[in-house]
C-alpha positions as a Markdown table, in Angstrom:
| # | Residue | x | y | z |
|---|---|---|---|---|
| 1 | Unk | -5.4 | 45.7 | -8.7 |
| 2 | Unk | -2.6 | 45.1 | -6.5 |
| 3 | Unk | -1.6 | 46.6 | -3.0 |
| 4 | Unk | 2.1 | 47.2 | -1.6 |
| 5 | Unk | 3.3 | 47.7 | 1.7 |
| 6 | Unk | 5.7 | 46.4 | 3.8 |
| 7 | Unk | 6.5 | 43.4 | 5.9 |
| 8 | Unk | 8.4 | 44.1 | 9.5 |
| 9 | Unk | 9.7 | 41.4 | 11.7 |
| 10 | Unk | 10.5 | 41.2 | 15.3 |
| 11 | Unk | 13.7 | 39.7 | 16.3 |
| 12 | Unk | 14.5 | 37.8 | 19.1 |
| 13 | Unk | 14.6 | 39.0 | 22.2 |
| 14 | Unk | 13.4 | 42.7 | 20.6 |
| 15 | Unk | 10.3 | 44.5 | 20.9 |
| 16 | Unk | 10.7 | 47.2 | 17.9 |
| 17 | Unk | 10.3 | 46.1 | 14.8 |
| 18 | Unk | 12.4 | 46.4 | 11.5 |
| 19 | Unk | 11.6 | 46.3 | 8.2 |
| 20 | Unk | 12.5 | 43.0 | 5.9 |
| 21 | Unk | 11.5 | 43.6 | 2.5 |
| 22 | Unk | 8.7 | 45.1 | 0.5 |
| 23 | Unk | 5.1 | 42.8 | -0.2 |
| 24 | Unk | 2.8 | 43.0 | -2.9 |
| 25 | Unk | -0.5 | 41.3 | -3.2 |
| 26 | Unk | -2.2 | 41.2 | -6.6 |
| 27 | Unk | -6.0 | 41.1 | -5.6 |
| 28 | Unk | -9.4 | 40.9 | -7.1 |
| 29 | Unk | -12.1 | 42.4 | -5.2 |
| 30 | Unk | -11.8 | 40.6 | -2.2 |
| 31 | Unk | -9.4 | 37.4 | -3.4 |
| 32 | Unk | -6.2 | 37.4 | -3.7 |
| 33 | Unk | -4.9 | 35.7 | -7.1 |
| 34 | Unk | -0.7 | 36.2 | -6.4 |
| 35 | Unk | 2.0 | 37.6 | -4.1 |
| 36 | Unk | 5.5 | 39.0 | -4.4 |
| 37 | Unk | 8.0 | 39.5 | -1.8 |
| 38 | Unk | 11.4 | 40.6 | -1.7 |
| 39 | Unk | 14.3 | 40.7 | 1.1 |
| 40 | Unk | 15.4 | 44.1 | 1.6 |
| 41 | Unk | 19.6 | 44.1 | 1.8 |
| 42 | Unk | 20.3 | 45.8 | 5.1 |
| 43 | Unk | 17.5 | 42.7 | 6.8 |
| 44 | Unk | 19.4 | 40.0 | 4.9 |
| 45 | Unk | 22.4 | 41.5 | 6.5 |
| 46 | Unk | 21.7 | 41.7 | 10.2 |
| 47 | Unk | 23.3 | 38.1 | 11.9 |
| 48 | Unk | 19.9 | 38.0 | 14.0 |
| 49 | Unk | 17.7 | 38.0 | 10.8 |
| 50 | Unk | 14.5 | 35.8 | 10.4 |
| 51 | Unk | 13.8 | 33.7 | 7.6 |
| 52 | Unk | 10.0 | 34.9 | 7.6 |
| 53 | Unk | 8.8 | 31.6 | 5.7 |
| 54 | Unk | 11.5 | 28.4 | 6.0 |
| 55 | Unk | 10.4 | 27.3 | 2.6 |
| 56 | Unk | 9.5 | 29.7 | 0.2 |
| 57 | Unk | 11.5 | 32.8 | 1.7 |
| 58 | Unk | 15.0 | 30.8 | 3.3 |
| 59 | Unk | 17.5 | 33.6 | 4.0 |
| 60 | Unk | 19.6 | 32.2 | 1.1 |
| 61 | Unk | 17.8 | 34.7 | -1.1 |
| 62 | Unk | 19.6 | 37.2 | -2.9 |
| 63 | Unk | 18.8 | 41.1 | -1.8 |
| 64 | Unk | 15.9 | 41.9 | -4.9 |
| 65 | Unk | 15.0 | 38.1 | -5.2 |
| 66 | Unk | 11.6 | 37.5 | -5.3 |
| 67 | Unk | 8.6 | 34.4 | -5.3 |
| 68 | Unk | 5.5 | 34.6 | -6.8 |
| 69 | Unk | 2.6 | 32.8 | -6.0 |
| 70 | Unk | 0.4 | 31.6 | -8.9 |
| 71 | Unk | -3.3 | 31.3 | -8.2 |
| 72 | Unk | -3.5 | 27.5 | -8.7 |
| 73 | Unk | -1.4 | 27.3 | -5.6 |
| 74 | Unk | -2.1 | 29.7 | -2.4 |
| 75 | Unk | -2.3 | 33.3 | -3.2 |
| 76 | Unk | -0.4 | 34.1 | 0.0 |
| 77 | Unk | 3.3 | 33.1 | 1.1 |
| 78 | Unk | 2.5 | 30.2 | 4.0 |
| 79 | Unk | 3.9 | 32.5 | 6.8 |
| 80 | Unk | 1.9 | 35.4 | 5.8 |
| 81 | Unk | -1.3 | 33.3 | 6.1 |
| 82 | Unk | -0.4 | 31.9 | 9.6 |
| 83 | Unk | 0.0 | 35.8 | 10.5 |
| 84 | Unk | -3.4 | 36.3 | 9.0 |
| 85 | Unk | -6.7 | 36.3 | 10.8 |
| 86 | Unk | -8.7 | 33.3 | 10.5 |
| 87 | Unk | -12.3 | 33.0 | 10.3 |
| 88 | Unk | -13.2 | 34.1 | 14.0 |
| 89 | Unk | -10.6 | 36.8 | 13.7 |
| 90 | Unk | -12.4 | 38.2 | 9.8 |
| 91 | Unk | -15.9 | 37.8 | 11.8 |
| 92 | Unk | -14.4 | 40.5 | 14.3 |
| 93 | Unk | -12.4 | 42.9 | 11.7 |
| 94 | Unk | -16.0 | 42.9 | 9.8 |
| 95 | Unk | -18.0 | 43.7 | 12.8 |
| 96 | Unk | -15.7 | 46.9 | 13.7 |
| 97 | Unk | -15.8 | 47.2 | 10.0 |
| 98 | Unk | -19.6 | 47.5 | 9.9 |
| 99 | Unk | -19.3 | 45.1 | 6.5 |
| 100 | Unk | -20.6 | 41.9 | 5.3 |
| 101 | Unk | -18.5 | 39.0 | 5.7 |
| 102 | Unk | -15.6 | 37.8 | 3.9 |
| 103 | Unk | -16.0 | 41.0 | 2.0 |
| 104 | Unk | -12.6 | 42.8 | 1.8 |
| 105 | Unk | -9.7 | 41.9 | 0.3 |
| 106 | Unk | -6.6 | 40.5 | 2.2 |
| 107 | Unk | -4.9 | 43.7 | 2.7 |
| 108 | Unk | -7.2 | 44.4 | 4.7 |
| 109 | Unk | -7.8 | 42.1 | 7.3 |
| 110 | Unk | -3.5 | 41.5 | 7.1 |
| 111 | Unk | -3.7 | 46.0 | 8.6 |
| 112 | Unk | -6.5 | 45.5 | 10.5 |
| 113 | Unk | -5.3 | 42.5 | 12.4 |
| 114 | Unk | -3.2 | 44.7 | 14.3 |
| 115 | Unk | -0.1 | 44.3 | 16.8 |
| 116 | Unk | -1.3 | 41.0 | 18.2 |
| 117 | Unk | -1.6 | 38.4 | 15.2 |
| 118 | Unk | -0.1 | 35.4 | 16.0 |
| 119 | Unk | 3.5 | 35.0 | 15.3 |
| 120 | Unk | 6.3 | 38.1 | 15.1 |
| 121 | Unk | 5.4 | 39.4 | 11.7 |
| 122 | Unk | 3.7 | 43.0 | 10.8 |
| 123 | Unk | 2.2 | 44.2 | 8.1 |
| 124 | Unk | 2.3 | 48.4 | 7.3 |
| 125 | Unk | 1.4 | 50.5 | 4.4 |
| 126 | Unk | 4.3 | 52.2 | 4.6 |
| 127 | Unk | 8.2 | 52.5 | 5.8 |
| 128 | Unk | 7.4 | 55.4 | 8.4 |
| 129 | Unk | 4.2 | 54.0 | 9.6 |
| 130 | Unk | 4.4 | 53.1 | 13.2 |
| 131 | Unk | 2.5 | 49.6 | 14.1 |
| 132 | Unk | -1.0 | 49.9 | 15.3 |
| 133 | Unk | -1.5 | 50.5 | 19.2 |
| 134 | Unk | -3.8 | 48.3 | 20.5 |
| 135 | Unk | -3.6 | 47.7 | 24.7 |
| 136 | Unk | -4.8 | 44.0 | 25.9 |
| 137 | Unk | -7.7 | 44.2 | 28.3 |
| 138 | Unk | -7.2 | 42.4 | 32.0 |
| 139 | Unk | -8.5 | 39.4 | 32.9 |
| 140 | Unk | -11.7 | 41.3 | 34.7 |
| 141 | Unk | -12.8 | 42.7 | 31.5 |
| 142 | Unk | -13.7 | 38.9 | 30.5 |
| 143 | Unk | -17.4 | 39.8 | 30.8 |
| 144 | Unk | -17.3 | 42.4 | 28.4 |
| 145 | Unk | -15.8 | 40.3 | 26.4 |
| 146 | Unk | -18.1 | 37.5 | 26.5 |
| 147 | Unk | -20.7 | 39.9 | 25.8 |
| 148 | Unk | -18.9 | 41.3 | 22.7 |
| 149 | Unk | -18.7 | 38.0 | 21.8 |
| 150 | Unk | -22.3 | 37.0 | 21.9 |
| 151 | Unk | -22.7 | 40.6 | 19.8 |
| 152 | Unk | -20.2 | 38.6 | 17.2 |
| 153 | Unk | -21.5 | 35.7 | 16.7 |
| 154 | Unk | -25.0 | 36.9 | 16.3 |
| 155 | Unk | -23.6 | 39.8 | 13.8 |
| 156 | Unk | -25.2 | 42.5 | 15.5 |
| 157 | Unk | -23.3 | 45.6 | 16.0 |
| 158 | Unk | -20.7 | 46.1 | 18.9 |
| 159 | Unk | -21.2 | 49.3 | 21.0 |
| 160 | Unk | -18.2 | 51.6 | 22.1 |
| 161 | Unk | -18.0 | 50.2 | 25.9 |
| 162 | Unk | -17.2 | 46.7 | 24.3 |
| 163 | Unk | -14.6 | 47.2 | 21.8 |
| 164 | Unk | -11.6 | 45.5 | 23.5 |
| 165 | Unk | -12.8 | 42.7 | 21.4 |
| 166 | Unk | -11.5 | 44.9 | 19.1 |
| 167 | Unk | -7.7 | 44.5 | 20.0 |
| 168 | Unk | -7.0 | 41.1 | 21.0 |
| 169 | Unk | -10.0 | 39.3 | 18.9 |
| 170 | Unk | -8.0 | 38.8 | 15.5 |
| 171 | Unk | -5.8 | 35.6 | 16.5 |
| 172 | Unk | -6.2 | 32.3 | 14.5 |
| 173 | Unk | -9.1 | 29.4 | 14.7 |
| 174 | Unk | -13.3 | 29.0 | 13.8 |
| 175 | Unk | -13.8 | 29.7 | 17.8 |
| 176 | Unk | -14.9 | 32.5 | 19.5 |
| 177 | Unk | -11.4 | 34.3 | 21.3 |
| 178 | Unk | -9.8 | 37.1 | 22.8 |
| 179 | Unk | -6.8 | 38.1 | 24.2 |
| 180 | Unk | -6.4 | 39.8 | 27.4 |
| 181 | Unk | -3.6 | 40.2 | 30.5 |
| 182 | Unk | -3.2 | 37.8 | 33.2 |
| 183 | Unk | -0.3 | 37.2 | 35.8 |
| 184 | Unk | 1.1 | 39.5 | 33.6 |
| 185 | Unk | 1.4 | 38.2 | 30.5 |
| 186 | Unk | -0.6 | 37.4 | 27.0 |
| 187 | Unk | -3.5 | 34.8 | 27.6 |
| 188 | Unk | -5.9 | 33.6 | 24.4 |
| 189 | Unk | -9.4 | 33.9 | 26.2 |
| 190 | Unk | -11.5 | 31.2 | 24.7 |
| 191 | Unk | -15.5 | 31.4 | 24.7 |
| 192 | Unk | -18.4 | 29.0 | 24.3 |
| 193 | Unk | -20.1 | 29.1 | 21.0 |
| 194 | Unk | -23.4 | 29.3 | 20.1 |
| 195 | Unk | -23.8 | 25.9 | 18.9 |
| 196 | Unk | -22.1 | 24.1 | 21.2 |
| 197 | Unk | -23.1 | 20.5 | 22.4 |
| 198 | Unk | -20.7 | 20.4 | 25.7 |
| 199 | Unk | -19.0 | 22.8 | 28.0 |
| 200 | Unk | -15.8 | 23.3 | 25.5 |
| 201 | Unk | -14.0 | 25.9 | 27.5 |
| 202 | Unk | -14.3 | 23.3 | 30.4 |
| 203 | Unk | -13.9 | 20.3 | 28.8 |
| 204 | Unk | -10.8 | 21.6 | 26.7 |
| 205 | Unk | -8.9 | 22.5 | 29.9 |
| 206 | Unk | -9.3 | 19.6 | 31.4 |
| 207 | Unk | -7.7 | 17.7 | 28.3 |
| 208 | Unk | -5.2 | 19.5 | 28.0 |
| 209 | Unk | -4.1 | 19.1 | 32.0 |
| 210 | Unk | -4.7 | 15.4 | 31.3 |
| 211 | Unk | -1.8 | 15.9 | 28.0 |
| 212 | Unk | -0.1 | 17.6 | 30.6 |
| 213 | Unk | -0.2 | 15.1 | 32.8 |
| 214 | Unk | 0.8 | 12.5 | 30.2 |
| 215 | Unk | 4.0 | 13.9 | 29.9 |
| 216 | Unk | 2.9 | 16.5 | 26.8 |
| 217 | Unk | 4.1 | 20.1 | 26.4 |
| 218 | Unk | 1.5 | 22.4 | 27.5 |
| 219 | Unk | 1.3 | 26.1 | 28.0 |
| 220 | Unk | -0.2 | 27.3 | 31.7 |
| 221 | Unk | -4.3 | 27.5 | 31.5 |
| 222 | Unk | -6.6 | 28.3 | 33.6 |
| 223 | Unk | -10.6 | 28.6 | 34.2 |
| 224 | Unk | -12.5 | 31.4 | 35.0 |
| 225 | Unk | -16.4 | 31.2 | 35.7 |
| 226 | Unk | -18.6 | 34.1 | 34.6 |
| 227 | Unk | -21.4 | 35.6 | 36.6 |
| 228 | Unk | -24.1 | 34.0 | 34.0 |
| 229 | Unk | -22.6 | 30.3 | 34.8 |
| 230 | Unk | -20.2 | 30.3 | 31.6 |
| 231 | Unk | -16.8 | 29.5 | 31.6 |
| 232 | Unk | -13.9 | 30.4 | 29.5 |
| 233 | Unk | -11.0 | 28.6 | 28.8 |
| 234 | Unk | -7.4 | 30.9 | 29.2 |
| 235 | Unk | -3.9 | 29.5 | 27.9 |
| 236 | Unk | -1.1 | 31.3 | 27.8 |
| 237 | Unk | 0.7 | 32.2 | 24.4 |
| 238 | Unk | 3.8 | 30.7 | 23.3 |
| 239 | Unk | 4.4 | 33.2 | 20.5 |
| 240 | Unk | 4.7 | 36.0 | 23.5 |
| 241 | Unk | 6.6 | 36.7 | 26.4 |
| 242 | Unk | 6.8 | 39.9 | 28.8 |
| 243 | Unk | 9.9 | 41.9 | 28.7 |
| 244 | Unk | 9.4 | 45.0 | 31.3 |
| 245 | Unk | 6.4 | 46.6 | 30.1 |
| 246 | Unk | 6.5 | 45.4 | 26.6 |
| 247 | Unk | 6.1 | 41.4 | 24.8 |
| 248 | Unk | 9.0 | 39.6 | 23.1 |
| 249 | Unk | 7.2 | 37.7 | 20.3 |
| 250 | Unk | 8.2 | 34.6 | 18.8 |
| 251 | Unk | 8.6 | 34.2 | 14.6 |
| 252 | Unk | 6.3 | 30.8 | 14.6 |
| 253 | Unk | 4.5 | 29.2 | 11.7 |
| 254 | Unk | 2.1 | 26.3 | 11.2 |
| 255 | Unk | 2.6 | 22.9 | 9.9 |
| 256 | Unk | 1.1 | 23.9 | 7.1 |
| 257 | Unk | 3.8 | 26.5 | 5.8 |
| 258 | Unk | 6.8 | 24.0 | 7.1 |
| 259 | Unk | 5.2 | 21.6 | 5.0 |
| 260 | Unk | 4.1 | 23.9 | 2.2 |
| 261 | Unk | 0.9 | 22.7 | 1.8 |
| 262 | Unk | -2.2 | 24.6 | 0.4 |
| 263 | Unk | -5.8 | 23.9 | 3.3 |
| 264 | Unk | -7.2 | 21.6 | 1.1 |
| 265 | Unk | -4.2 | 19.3 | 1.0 |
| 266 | Unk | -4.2 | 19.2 | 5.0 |
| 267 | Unk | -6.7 | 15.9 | 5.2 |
| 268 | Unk | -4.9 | 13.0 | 5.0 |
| 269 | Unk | -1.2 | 14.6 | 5.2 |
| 270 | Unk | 1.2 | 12.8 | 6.8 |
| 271 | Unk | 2.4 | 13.0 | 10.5 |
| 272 | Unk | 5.8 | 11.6 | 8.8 |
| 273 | Unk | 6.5 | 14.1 | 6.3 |
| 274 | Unk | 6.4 | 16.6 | 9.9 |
| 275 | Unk | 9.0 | 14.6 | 11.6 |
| 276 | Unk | 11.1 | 14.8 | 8.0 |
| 277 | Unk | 10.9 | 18.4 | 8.0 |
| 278 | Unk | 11.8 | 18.8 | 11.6 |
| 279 | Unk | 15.0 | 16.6 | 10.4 |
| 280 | Unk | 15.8 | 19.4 | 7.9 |
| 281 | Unk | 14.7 | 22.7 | 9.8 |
| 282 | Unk | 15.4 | 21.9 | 13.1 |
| 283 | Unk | 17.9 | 22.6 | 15.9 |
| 284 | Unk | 20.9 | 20.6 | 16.0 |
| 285 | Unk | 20.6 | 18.5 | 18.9 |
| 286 | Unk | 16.8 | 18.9 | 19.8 |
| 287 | Unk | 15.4 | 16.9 | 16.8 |
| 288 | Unk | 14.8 | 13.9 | 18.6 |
| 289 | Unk | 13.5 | 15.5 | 21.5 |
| 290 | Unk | 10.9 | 17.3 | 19.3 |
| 291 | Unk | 9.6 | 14.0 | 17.1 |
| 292 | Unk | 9.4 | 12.1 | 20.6 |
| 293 | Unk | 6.6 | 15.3 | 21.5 |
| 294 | Unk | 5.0 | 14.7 | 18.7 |
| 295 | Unk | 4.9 | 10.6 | 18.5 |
| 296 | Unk | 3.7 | 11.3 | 22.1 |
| 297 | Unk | 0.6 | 14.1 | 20.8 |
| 298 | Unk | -0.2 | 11.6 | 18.1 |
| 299 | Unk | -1.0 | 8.7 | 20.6 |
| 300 | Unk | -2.7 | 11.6 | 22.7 |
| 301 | Unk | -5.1 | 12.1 | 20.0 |
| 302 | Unk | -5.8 | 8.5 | 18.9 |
| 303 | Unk | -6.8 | 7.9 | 22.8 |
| 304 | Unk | -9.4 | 11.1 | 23.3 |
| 305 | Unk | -10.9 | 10.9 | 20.0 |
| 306 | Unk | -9.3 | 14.4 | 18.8 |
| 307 | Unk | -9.6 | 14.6 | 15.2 |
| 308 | Unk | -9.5 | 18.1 | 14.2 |
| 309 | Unk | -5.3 | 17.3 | 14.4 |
| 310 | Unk | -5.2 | 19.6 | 11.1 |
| 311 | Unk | -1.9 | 21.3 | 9.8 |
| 312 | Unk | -3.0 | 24.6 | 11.4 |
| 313 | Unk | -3.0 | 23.1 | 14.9 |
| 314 | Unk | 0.5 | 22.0 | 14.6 |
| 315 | Unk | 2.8 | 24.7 | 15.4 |
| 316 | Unk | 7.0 | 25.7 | 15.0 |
| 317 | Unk | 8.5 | 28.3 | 16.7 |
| 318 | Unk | 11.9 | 29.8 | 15.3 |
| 319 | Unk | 14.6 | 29.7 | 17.9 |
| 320 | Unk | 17.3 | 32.5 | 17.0 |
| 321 | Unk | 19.9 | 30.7 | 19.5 |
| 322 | Unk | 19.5 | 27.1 | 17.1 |
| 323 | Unk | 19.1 | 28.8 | 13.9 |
| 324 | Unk | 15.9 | 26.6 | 13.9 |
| 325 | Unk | 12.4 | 25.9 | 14.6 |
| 326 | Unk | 11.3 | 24.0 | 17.3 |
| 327 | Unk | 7.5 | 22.2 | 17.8 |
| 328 | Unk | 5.4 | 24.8 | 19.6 |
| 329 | Unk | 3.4 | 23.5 | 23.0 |
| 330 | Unk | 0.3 | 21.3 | 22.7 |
| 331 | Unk | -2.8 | 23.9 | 21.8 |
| 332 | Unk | -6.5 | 23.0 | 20.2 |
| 333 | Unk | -6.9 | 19.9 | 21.3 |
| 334 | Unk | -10.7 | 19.0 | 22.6 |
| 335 | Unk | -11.9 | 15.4 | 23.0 |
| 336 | Unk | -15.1 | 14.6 | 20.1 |
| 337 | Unk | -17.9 | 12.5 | 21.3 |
| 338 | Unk | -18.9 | 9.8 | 19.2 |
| 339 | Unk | -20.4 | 6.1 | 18.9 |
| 340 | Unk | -18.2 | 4.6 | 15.5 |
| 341 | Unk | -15.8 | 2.0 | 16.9 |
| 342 | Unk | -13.8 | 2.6 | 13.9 |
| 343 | Unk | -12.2 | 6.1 | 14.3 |
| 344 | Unk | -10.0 | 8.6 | 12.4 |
| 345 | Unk | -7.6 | 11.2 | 12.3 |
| 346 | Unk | -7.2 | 14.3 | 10.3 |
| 347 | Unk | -3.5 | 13.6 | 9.7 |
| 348 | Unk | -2.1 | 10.3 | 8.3 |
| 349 | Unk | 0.4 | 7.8 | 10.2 |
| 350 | Unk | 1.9 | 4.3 | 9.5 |
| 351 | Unk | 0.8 | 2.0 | 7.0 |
| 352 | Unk | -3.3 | 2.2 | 7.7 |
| 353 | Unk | -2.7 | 6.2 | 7.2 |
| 354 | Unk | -5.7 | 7.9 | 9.3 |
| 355 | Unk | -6.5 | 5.2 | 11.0 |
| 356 | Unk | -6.5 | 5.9 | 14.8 |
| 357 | Unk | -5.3 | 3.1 | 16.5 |
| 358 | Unk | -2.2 | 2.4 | 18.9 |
| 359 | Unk | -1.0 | -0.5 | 16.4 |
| 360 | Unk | -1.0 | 1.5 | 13.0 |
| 361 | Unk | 0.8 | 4.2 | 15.1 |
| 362 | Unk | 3.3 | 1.7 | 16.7 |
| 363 | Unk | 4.4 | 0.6 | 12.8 |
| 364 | Unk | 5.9 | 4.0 | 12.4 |
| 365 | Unk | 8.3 | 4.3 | 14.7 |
| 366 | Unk | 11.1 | 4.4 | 12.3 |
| 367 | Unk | 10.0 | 7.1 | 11.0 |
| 368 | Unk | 10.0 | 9.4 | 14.1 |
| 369 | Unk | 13.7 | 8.4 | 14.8 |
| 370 | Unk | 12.5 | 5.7 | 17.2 |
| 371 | Unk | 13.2 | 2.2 | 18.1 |
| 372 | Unk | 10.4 | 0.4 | 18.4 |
| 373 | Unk | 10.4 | -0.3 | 22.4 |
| 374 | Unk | 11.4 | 3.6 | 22.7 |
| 375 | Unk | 7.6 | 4.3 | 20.9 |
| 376 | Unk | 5.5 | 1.5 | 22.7 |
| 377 | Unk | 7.1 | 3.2 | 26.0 |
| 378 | Unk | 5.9 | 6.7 | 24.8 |
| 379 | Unk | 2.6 | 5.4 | 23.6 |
| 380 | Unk | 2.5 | 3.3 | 27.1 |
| 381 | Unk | 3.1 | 6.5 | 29.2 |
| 382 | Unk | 0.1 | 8.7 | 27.3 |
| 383 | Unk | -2.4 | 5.8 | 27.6 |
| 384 | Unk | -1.7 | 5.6 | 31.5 |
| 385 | Unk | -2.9 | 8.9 | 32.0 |
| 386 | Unk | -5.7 | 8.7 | 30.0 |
| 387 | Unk | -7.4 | 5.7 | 31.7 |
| 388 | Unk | -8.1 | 7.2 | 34.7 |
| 389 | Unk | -9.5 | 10.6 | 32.6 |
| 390 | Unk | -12.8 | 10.5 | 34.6 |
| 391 | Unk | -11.1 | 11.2 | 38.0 |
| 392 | Unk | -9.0 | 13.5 | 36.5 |
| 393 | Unk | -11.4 | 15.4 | 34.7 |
| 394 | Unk | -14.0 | 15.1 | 37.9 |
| 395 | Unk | -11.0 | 16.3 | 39.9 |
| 396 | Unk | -10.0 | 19.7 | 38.2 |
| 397 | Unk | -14.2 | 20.4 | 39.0 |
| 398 | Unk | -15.9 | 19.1 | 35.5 |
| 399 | Unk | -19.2 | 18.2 | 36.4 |
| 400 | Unk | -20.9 | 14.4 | 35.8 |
| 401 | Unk | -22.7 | 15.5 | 33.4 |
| 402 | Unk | -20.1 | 16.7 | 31.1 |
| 403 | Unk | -18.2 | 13.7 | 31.9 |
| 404 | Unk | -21.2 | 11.9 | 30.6 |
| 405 | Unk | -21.3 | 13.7 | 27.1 |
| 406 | Unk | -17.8 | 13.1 | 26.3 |
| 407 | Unk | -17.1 | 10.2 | 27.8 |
| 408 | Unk | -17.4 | 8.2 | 24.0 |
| 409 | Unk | -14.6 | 9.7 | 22.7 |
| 410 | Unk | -12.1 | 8.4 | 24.8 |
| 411 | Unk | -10.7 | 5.1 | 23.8 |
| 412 | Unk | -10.2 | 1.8 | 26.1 |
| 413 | Unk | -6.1 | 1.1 | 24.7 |
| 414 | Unk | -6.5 | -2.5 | 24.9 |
| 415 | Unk | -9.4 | -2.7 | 22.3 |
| 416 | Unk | -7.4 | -0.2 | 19.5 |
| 417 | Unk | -3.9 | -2.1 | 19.5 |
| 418 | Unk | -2.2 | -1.6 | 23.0 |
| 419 | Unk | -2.1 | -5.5 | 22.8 |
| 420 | Unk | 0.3 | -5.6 | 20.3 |
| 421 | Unk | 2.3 | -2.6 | 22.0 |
| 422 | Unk | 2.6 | -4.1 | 25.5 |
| 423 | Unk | 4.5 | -7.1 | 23.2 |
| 424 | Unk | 7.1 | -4.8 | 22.0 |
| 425 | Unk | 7.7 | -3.1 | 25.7 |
């Protein structure tokens, strides 16, 4: 069977949204086999209009055109899947849902994910339907949260006074989350999990204030300590941004749709073929700046051990002034523990592909647009800061102990290459 509905975007700089063509998923209990999609003419006609996906739907289609999805590639157009909830997010929709996971089809979670989703798309059964209302909760609601949370991940039902995880729970990512209001504007509230084997919220602020401190692009965060002793990690979102009493949001789409790649191609992708496509999609005159953000997250990861560096956590963000997309700030990025001397990324780079050393990483600097002195300095600059991570980390309040369970995954630079870089300063 198949269900249609409509697709509405949010241009920059506007919070009402219009409508930009007509969608139709061909689904199968709950999988989706095939998708169709076509531009409506008065969207291809406004100057301001968003391609919604840079590869499969480019604003050079004609008014009626229309791209199908077969089901030996991805049943969903790339930028409807980044707009999608991810597993967290479908562990929410089933709880308010009362149903078993993974259980609906796609249409589905796309209406229930409601007005928050990540990105500036909407999805509506009809033309004349307005978009779901759905108010964020304040930052002093985070206990209710957590609790809902717990209620989540333990699949028991949520009662009434707790569904606020309701509204903001549906963004993208395996980890407990929510959304809520603080300093006035959109903050992802991230949660321990059940299972986990360190502090995350804790530990994942920290590292990203050390990326921070390396020179990296990261969004504001912030820690807040529960009355049980938990903590939860907040970041602000990049896709969002208050306008009066309302939130500009921000077209963005992962790597994964920019480099039109199905999940199970993500391991072993190359960190090259993203610096190519920023060549082609984006803004004139920031290009460099971008693959120099990049070069510089790559080394990040190598030196803290982060190897969950998958398409998904690689984000662009359309910029309606460039008539481009633009790398997103640093997000997901959490330090993993562990004793092999011989490490790896997700991602591939230079000629030893996921090899994660500061040499193999080095050998690529062509293809980021870089001279090779211009890359050691970069990779110089982000392996300062992370030397001294145990001050740093000790300073922004993570206790020893923590320290001590993480302290394996982050790399001394001499013994993974920064010999060899030092030579080409």
């Amino acid at each position: 069977m198949s269900w249609e509905g409509y697709l509405f975007v949010y241009l920059p700089g506007e919070v009402e949204a219009v409508p930009a063509g007509r969608l139709v998923l061909e689904e199968a209990g709950p999988d989706s086999t095939a998708s169709q999609f076509g531009y409506g003419r008065r969207y291809l006609a406004r100057p301001n209009a968003v391609p919604v996906d840079p590869l499969s739907l480019p604003l050079s289609c004609l008014p009626g055109d229309e791209a199908t999805y077969e089901p030996i590639h991805p049943p969903l157009f790339g930028a409807v899947r980044d707009a999608a909830p991810d597993f967290w997010g479908r562990r929410v929709i089933e709880a308010r849902l009362q149903v078993p996971p993974d259980s609906v089809p796609e249409s589905v979670y796309l209406l229930h994910a409601g007005p928050h989703r990540f990105g500036a798309l909407d999805f509506r059964p009809g033309m004349d339907r307005p978009e779901t209302a759905g108010l964020l909760p304040p930052i002093t609601q985070l206990a209710y949260l957590m609790e809902a949370v717990d209620r989540v991940q333990q699949g028991i039902p949520v009662p009434a006074q707790l569904e606020p995880i309701f509204t903001g729970g549906t963004m993208g990512g395996a980890r407990p989350k929510a959304l809520v209001i603080h300093q006035g504007e959109q903050y992802l509230a991230k949660f321990p999990a059940r299972n986990d084997g360190f502090d995350v919220p804790v530990v994942e602020r920290a590292c990203l204030e050390l990326a921070r401190r390396a020179g990296l692009d990261v969004p504001p965060t912030d820690l807040v300590k529960l009355a049980d002793g938990r903590a939860v990690m907040l970041i602000e979102r990049f896709d969002r941004k208050a306008k009066g009493e309302d939130f500009v949001r921000r077209h963005a789409v992962s790597a994964l749709t920019l480099l039109g790649k199905d999940e199970s191609e993500s391991l072993g992708a190359r960190y090259e073929e993203i610096s190519e496509r920023l060549g082609h999609f984006g803004v004139d005159g920031r290009v460099q700046a971008d693959r120099n953000e990049l070069y510089a997250r790559i080394a990040f990861n190598i030196l803290v051990s982060n190897d969950d560096d998958h398409l998904r956590n690689h984000a662009f963000v359309w910029d309606g002034a460039g008539k481009g997309w633009r790398l997103s700030p640093l997000y997901d990025v959490v330090p993993r523990p562990q004793v092999a001397v011989e490490r790896y990324l997700h991602l591939s780079v230079g000629p030893r592909g996921r090899l994660a050393t500061l040499d193999n990483l080095l050998e690529a600097h062509g293809d980021f647009g870089l001279l090779k002195r211009e890359a050691a300095a970069i990779i110089e600059r982000v392996a300062s800061a992370t030397r001294e991570w145990r001050v740093f980390f000790e300073e922004l309040g993570v206790p020893e102990q923590e320290c001590n369970k993480i302290a394996s995954a982050f790399r001394r630079p001499r013994e993974i290459g920064m010999v060899v870089v030092e030579k080409a300063l």
